[in-house]
C-alpha positions as CSV (number, residue, x, y, z in Angstrom):
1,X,17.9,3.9,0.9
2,X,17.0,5.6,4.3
3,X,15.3,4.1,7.1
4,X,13.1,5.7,9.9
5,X,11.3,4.3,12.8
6,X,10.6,5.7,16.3
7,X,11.1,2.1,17.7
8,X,14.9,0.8,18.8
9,X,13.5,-2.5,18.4
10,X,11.4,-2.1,15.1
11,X,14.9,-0.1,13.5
12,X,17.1,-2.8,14.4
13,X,15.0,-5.4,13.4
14,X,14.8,-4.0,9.7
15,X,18.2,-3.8,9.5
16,X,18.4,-7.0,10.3
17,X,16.2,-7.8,7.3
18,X,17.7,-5.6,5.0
19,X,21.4,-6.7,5.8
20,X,20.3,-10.3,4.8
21,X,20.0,-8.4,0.8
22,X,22.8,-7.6,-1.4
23,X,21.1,-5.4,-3.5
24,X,19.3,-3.2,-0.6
25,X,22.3,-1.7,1.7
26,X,20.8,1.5,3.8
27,X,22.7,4.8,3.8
28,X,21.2,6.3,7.1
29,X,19.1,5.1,10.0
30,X,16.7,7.5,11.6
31,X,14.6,7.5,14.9
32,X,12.9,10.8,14.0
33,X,11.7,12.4,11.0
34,X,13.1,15.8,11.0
35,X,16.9,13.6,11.0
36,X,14.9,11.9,7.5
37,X,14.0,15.0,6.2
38,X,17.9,15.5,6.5
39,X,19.1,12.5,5.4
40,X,16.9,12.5,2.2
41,X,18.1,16.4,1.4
42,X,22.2,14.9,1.5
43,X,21.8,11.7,0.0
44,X,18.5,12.0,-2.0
45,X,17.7,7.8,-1.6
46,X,16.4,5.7,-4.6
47,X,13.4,4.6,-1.2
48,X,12.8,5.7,1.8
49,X,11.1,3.2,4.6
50,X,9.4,5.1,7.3
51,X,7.1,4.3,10.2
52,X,3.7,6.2,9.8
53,X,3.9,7.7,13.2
54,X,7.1,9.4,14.0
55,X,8.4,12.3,16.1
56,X,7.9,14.8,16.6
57,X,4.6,14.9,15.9
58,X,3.7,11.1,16.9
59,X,0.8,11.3,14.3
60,X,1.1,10.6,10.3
61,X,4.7,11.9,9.7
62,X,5.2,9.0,7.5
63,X,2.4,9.9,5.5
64,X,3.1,13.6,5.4
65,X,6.8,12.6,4.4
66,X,5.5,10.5,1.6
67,X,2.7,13.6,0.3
68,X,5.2,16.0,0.1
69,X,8.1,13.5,-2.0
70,X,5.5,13.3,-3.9
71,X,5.7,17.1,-5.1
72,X,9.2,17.2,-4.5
73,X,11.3,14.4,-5.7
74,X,8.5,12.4,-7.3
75,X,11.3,9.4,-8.3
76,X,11.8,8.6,-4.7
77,X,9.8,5.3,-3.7
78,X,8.1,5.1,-0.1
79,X,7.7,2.4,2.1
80,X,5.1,2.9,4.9
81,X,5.0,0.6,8.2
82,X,1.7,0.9,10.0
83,X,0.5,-1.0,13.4
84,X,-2.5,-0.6,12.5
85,X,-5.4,-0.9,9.2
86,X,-5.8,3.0,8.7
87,X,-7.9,3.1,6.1
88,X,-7.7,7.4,6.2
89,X,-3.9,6.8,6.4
90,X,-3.6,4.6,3.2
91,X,-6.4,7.1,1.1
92,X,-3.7,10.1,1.8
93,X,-0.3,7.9,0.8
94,X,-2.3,7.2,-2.8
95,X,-3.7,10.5,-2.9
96,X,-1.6,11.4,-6.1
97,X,-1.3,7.8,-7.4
98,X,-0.1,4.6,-6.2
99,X,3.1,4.3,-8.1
100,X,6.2,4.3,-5.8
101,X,4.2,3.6,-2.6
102,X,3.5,0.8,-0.2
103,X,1.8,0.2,2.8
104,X,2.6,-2.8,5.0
105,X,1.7,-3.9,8.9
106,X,4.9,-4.0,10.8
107,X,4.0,-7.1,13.3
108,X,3.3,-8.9,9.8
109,X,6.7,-8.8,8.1
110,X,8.0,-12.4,8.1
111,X,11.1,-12.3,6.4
112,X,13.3,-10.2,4.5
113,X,12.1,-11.2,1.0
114,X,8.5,-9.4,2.1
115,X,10.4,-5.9,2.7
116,X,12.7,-6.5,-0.1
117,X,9.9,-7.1,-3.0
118,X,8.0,-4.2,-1.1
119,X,11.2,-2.1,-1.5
120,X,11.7,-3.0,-4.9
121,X,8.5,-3.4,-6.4
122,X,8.2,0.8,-5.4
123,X,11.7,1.5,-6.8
124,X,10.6,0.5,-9.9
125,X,7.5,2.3,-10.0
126,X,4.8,-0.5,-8.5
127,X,2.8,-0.4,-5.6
128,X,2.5,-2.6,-2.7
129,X,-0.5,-3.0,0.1
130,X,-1.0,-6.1,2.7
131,X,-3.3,-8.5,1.7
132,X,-4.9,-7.5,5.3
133,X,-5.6,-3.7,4.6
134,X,-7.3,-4.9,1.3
135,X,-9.3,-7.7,2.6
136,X,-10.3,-5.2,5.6
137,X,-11.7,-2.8,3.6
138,X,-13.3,-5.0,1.2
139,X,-15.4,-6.6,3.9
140,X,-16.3,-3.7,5.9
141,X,-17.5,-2.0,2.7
142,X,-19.5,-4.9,1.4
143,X,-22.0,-4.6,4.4
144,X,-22.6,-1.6,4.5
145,X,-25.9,-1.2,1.5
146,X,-25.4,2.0,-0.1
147,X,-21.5,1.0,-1.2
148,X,-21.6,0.5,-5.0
149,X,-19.2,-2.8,-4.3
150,X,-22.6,-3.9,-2.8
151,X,-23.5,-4.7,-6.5
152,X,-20.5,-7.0,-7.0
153,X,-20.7,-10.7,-6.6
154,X,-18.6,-12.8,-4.3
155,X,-16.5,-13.8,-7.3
156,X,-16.2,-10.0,-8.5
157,X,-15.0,-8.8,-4.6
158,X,-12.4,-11.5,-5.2
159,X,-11.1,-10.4,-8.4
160,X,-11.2,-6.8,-7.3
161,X,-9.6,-7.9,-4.0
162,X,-6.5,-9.6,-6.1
163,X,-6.7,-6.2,-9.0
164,X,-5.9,-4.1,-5.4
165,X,-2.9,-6.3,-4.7
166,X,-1.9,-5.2,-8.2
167,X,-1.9,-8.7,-9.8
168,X,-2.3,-9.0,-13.3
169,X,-5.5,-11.0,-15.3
170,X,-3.3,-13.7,-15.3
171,X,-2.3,-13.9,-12.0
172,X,-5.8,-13.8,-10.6
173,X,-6.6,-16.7,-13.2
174,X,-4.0,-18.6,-11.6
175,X,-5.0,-17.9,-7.5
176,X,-8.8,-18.2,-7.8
177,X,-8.3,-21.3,-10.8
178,X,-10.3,-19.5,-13.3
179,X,-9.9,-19.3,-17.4
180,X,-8.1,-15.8,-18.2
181,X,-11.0,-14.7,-20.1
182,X,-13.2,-15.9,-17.1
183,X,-11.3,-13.0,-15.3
184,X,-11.9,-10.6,-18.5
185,X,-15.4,-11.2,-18.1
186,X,-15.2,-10.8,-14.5
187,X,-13.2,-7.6,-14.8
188,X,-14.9,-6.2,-17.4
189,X,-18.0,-6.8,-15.1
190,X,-16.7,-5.4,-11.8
191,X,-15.8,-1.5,-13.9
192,X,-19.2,-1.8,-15.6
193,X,-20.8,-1.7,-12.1
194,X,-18.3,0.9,-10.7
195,X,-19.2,3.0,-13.7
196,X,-15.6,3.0,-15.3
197,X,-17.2,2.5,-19.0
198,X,-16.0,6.3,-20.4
199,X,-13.2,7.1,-17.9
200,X,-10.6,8.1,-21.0
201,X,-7.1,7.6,-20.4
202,X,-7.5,6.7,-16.5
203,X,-6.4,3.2,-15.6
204,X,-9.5,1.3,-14.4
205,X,-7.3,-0.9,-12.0
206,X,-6.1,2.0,-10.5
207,X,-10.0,3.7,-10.2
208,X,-11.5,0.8,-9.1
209,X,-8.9,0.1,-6.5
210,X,-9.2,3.5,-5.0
211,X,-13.2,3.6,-4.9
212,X,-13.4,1.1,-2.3
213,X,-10.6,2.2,-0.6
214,X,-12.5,5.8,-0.7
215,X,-15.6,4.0,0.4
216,X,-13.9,2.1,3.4
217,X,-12.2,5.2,5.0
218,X,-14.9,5.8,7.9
219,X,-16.6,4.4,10.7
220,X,-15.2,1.2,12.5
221,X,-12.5,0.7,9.6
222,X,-10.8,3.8,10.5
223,X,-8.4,1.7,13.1
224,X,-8.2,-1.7,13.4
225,X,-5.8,-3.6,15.0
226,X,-3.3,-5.7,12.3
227,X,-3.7,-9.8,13.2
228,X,-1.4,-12.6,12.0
229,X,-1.5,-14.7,9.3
């Protein structure tokens, strides 16, 4: 895999993290992202880990890297580090899908199993976002009236909080201590009110998840400071 980061610090740090795995070993280390753009054309990586902000332009090179593998080598997995909840940011990564893409918060990495489940969980096709980006936008969302997750009740934002995270209808049943088919019901309720009854082949999980993400991309949410556990 290739790693990029503008930070010294942050770069050796990850490869701190990453030496601790045996399955995750990475084949170059950048500090810009024209040297990635290199790196992935001569070694074509199974993931690539970036910072979101990275020379030359300081502004969203992560996410431009990440648009444009998506045309290009669609089979290669992105990691995205952010400092901050960028709610705009996190709309363009899933643009085309969420599949092979994850979004965490830097100062919020605790260990190296975190990064490695993120790193794996996109080379196999998943998706990965912190629990804090989701939880964000969720909350900002729910005040504001005219949002259609206004309709939802505080059980529903729940569920739809943990069907963002990408856990299944058992999973959920098992953090919030609910019957699976409570969860059916609950799901089943929560695309009703987003209007996801006739939406054909189109996964619901993946539709509802982005509508309050697309809802939650303005106004105070657009930067907010990341916060510990």
């Amino acid at each position: 895999m290739a790693v990029a980061h503008d930070s010294y610090l942050v770069r050796e740090f990850l490869t701190l993290l990453l030496d601790r795995s045996t399955d995750v070993e990475p084949t170059a280390v950048c500090s810009n992202a024209n040297d990635l753009e290199s790196a992935i054309a001569g070694s074509q990586p199974d993931v690539v880990l970036i910072g979101s902000r990275m020379p030359p332009s300081g502004a969203g090179e992560g996410i431009r890297i990440a648009a444009r593998l998506r045309e290009t080598s669609p089979e290669i997995g992105v990691v995205v580090l952010g400092d901050y909840v960028e709610p705009s940011s996190v709309l363009t990564l899933l643009d085309k899908g969420t599949g092979r893409r994850a979004y965490l918060l830097t100062e919020r990495i605790r260990s190296h199993h975190e990064l490695i489940e993120a790193i794996e969980a996109v080379a196999g096709g998943g998706s990965v976002l912190d629990p804090l980006i989701v939880d964000a936008l969720i909350e900002i969302r729910v005040r504001t009236a005219s949002s259609r997750l206004s309709e939802l009740t505080p059980r529903e934002r729940e569920v739809l909080s943990r069907i963002a995270l990408g856990d299944s209808n058992g999973a959920i049943a098992e953090s919030l201590s609910l019957t699976k088919r409570a969860v059916e019901k609950h799901v089943n309720s929560i695309f009703s009110k987003l209007g996801l009854r006739d939406r054909g082949n189109l996964s619901h999980r993946v539709t509802a998840t982005r509508i309050f993400l697309a809802e939650s991309a303005g106004g105070a949410a657009a930067r907010m400071p990341a916060v510990g556990h």
